[in-house]
Residue, then its C-alpha position, 0 to 999 in steps of 0.5 A: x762217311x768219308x767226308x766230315x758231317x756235324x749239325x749245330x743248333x739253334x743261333x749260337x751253333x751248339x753242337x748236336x752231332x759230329x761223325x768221326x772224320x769230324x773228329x779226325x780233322x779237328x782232334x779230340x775235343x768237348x763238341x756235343x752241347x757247346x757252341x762253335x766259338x767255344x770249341x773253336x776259339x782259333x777261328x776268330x779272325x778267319x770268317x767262320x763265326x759271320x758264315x754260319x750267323x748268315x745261313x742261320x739269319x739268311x736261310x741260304x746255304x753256303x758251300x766253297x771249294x778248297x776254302x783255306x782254314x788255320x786249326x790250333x797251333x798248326x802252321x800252315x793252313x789246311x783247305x777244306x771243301x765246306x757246305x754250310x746248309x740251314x735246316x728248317x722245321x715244319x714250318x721252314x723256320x732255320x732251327x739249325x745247320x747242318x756241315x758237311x765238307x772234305x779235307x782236300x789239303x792234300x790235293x790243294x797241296x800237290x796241285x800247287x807244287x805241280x804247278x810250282x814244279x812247271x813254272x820252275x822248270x819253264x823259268x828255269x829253260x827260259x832264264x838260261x843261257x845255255x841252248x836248249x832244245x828236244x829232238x825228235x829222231x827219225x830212223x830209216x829201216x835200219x835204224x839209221x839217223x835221217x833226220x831230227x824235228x825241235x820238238x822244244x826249245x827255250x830263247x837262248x836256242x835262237x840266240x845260239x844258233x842265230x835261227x828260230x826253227x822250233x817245230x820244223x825239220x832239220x831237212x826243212x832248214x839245214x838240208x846240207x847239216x854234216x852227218x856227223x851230227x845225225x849219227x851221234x844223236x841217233x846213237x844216244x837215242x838207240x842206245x840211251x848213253x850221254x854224250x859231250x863232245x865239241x863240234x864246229x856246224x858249218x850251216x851256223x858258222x859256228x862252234x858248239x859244246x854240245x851235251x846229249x841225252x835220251x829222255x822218254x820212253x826208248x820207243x819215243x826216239x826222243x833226244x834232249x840237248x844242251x849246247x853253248x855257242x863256243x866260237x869266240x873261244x875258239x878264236x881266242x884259242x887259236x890267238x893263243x896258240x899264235x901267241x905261244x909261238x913267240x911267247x918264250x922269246x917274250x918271257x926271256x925278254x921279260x926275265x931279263x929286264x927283271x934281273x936288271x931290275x933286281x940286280x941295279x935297286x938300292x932297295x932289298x929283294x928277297x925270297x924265302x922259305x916258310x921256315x924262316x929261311x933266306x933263299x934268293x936276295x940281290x946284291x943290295x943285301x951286301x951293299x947295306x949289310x956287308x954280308x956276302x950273298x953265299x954268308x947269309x943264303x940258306x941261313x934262319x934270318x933270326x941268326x940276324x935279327x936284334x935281340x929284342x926283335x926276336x919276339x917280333x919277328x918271330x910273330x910276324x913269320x908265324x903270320x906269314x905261314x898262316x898266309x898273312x902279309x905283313x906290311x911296314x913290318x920293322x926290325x934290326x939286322x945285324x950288319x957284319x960290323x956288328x952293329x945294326x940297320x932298321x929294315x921296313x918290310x913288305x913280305x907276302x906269302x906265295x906258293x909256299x915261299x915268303x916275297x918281300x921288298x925290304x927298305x933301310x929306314x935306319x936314318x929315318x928313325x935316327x930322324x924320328x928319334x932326333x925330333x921326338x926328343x926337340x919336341x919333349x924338350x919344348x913340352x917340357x919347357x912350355x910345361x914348366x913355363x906353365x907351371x910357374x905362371x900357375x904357382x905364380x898365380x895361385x901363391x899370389x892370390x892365396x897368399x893375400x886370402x891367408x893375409x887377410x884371415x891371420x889378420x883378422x885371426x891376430x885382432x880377434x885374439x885382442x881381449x878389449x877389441x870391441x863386439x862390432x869390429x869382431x863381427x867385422x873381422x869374422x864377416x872378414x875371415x868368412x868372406x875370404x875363405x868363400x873367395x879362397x873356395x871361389x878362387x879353388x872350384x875356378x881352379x879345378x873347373x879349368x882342369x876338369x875336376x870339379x865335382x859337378x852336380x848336373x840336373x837336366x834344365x831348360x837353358x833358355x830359361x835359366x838364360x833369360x834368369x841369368x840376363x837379370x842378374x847380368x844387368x846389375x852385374x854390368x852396371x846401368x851403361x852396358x844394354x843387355x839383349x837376351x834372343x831366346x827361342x820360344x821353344x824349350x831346349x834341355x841340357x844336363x849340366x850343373x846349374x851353378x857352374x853355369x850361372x857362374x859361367x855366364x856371369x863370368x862372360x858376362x864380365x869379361x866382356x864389360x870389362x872388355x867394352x870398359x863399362x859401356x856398350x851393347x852385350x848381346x845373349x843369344x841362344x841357338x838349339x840344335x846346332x852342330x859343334x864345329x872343330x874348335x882349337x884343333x879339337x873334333x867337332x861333333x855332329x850332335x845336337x848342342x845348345x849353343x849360348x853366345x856372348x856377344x860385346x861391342x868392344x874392341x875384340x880380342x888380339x889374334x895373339x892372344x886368342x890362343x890363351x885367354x883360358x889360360x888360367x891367371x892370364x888377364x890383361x887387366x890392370x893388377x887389383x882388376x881381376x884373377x884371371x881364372x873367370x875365362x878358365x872356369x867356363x873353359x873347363x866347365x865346358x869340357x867336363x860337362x862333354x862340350x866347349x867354348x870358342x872365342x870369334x873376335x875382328x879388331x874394334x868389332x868386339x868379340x863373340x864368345x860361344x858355350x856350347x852344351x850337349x842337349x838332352x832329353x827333357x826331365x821328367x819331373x823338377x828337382x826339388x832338392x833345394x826347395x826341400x833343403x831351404x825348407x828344413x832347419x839346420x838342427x837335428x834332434x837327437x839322430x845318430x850320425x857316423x862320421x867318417x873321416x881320416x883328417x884327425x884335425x877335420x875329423x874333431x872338428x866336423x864331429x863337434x860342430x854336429x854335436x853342437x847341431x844336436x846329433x849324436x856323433x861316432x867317428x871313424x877314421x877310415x871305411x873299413x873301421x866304419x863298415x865295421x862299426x855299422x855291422x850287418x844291419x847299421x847298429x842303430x845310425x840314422x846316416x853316414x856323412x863320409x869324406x870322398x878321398x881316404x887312404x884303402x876304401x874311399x869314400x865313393x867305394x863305401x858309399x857303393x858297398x853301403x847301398x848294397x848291404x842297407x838301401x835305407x841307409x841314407x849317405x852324404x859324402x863330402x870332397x874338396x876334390x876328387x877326380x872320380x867324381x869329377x868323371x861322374x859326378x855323385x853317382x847318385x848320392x847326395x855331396x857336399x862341397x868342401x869347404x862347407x859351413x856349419x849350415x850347410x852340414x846342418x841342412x843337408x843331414x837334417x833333410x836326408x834324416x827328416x820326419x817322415x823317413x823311417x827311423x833306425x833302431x839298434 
């Protein structure tokens, strides 16, 4: 049979008996004794699973004409003609279905782009422009053209013509039509060969680009015709000819006020060939450069060009050649002196030659070169200025820090100084050198510097926790307002630094409102950064916590450096002047800002503004876990690395006084070494950040990649890589440390639980 049969029994359609077109159609597959479902898992989805459960259930047969189907991996799909027809028992009981249908894939297909192809061709008529149209010819006995029928036109026939005639005669409405027109469509109709020409049809009024063929069967007589309507070309051909009459006495007119042009500009015109070649100039080029017209045409310009233009000027040539202008190009060229004018150029590529307009801007750079130099010397000066005013304030705090250390340093070398006042003098020497550590990150905060360790945290939170400590910061007259929105709202910041920020506003602005006002904490999420200090702003969302205070503002003169660092208006004793400067650049270095609006005897309203980020997803127990160890190691093996022989001897003595067995290295390429392929046995590495070759952030990288178990703990004053990216992921310890410090942090990173190393 040439259509495809199969019978299925019983509910679930097991397969009894497929015929070879069956197969054809579904390729070679296990049929006889499975189910439908199992043979044909690609039909899920496509209907055919519910058709053949609803014969079976029904009793009623099913049959659909090019119904559309989707076999294996194929990509279209086929269409198939189905009949699905249930088969009883003796008793009429469905025990099965019998399937029988055609492949029509191929018909389906091609009606479809029959019917594509005729809607293409009739959208295509419709949508042109051009007039189209089918004549039927009419001949006399001896094969002479006497008239034509418009068997089919599409719209643009009307609009062309100005008439609708589709279906009538020439003679029907142009019984005075010229002859010309029926002889040459009844010669492309006898003998089949095209033709194009252009004709003027007085019964329009009106001109046509006509184009002519024989379609059909020679014996049909049948003409197809495309034409445009070309009469608003034609007057415009006959204005031009009018025009050209009087065109040349216009050109000379033209070319004579160009040559007054070329010949009266200061500025410098030339032409020149692709070579690099001076082929046409005006008279400017003598006025400028002193060289006579006949000295430099036909010349290489290079010949005058600055040596250490050459390069330059050479490159810009070459891009001319390749058809690039080269706009506000600059160079030198010799004058017949011998000494050398700027030229601007503006040169183009045309036709082969090179066009440029050139302008001498020899004083404008003298200008530029003048003022460059005034503005180096005031830099220079404000730097210096600042440099001293920096020097100033760093030696004058250091210096009564260093006072206050050799002191207590002088009284604690006495034999009879009695047990209370060592303590006194020791509380001394440790408090100092915290407020010298203090007086140091303020430092390196305003220069962006500080190595951070930013966490992801809700600053509404940590404000309203600040808000606290500001209370017993501003003393019992100072109120403290804290507006907080109830939502949470994320920024990634180092949370001391912020603390310290805040707190440092805080201040400033009680001691602004001399102890007793109103301090105002506002928190705002969402928010745009607007331009502050001539500084871009940003359209990303920012936390922006305000400060605001009910003193008496700040000075117009003064806003412009009161994050100087050292600049106070303070009494002497009152404060440093680096409080300001701190939040400043904590702002910077944490990727925003801070901006100051102040009215007189209105206070001032001082603005943190911090990029959002996403929420954590989950909190940083490193402190916890930290406060939660004891400083004291047990035995574990650390390898010191440091370059400072002094700090070197004395980190290792004071871990060997914590309890852990120490082996110090000088440098990372002597601790690589040491550690071996496999880590020789360390329990941890505790490096220093900045060290002559490999530092400590670069050993720390390399160790990652050679032992990921290795636990690393890096120690800085002051870097400036990890003040653009903070620890990269290892833990930090901040110098100056203590002894504590040191303790705790080694004996978490090496605590029970993680895996212990062994030689």
């Amino acid at each position: 049979m040439p259509g495809f049969v199969a019978v299925l029994r019983g509910p679930c359609h097991v397969f009894e008996y497929v015929n070879d077109a069956y197969v054809a159609i579904a390729g070679a597959r296990d049929f006889v004794g499975r189910t439908v479902r199992e043979v044909f898992p690609e039909l899920a989805g496509q209907g055919f699973y519910e058709l053949l459960d609803t014969v079976y259930r029904t009793g009623r047969p099913f049959a659909a004409r090019a119904l559309p189907i989707r076999l294996g991996d194929e990509e279209a799909d086929r269409a198939i003609d189905l009949l699905y027809q249930p088969l009883r028992d003796g008793e009429g009981a469905v025990t099965g279905i019998f399937v029988g249908g055609y492949d029509v894939t191929e018909q389906v297909r091609s009606q479809a782009a029959l019917r594509d192809s005729e809607d293409r061709y009739r959208t295509l008529l419709d949508s042109l422009d051009v007039g189209f149209c089918i004549l039927e010819m009419k001949f006399d006995e001896a094969d002479r053209a006497i008239d034509y029928r418009i068997a089919e036109a599409n719209p643009a026939f009307a609009r062309q013509t100005g008439a609708d005639v589709a279906g009538l005669w020439v003679s029907e409405f142009a019984p005075d039509l010229e002859r010309h027109w029926f002889d040459t469509y009844g010669r492309v109709a006898l003998t089949g060969e095209p033709i194009h020409f252009e004709n003027q049809a007085d019964v329009f009024g009106r001109w046509f680009d006509v184009r002519a063929l024989r379609i059909g069967e020679p014996a049909q007589a049948k003409v197809a015709v495309f034409f445009s309507d070309i009469s608003d070309r034609k007057r415009m051909e006959e204005a031009l000819r009018v025009l050209n009459a009087s065109l040349e006495a216009q050109v000379a007119e033209r070319t004579a006020e160009r040559d007054q042009i070329w010949q009266a500009s200061t500025d410098l015109f030339c032409v020149a060939t692709l070579d690099g070649r001076l082929a046409s100039l005006n008279p400017a080029w003598t006025t400028l450069l002193g060289w006579g017209e006949g000295e430099l045409l036909g010349r290489p310009f290079l010949d005058f060009v600055h040596p250490d233009d050459v390069a330059a000027t050479t490159a810009a040539a070459a891009g001319l050649a390749r058809g690039e202008p080269q706009p506000n190009f600059e160079n030198r060229y010799r004058h017949r002196d011998g000494s050398y004018r700027w030229l601007s150029w503006n040169a183009v590529p045309r036709n082969g030659r090179i066009y440029a307009t050139v302008r001498d801007v020899t004083a404008v750079r003298a200008q530029a070169a003048a003022l460059a130099e005034v503005e180096e010397a005031l830099r220079q000066s404000q730097k210096m200025e600042a440099v001293g005013q920096l020097t100033g304030g760093v030696a004058h705090d250091f210096n009564n820090l260093l006072t206050i250390i050799r002191s207590s340093v002088d009284f604690l070398r006495r034999p009879d100084l009695p047990e209370a006042r060592q303590r006194r003098y020791l509380d001394a020497v440790s408090d100092t050198v915290d407020r010298a550590a203090k007086l140091t990150g303020q430092l390196l905060a305003f220069a962006r510097r500080q190595a951070l360790s930013p966490a992801v945290f809700d600053v509404g939170e940590k404000v309203r926790g600040v808000a606290d400590m500001i209370d017993t910061v501003t003393g019992a007259r100072v109120r403290v307002v804290v507006a907080v929105p109830d939502h949470p709202c994320f920024v990634r910041a180092d949370l001391s630094q912020f603390e310290t920020a805040l707190i440092n506003m805080a201040v400033n602005a009680r001691d602004a409102m001399d102890g007793e006002g109103t301090l105002t904490l506002t928190l705002t999420c969402g928010t745009a950064m607007p331009p502050i200090r001539g500084h871009a702003g940003s359209q990303n969302a920012f936390a922006a916590i305000s400060l605001a205070d009910t003193g008496p503002g700040v000075p117009p003169d003064l806003i412009g450096r009161i994050f100087e660092p050292f600049f106070t208006t303070k009494e002497v004793g009152r404060g440093t002047g680096l409080g300001l400067s701190q939040v400043f650049g904590f702002a910077k270095q944490s990727g925003g800002d801070v901006d100051v609006t102040s009215s007189p005897g209105r206070g001032a309203t001082f603005t943190l503004y911090l990029p959002e980020a996403p929420a954590a997803l989950e909190a940083d127990d490193r402190s916890a876990a930290a406060a939660s160890v004891s400083p004291i190691g047990a035995g574990e093996s650390v390898l010191v690395v440091e370059d400072n022989i002094e700090v070197g001897r004395f980190c290792t003595q004071i871990l060997q006084d914590l309890g852990y067995r120490t082996t110090w290295a000088t440098n990372a390429e002597e601790a690589l070494e040491r550690l071996g392929p496999d880590g020789a046995g360390f329990d941890v590495v505790f490096s220093d950040v900045v060290m002559p070759g490999m530092g400590g952030l670069a050993l720390a990288h390399e160790l990652r990649r050679r032992m990921p178990t290795l636990p690393v703990v890096l120690a800085s004053g002051y870097s400036h890589v990890l003040a653009q990216d903070d620890a990269h992921g290892f833990e930090l310890l901040h110098k100056p440390y203590s002894a504590e410090q040191l303790g705790h942090i080694l004996r978490r990173v090496t605590r029970p639980g993680r895996p212990r190393r062994t030689a």
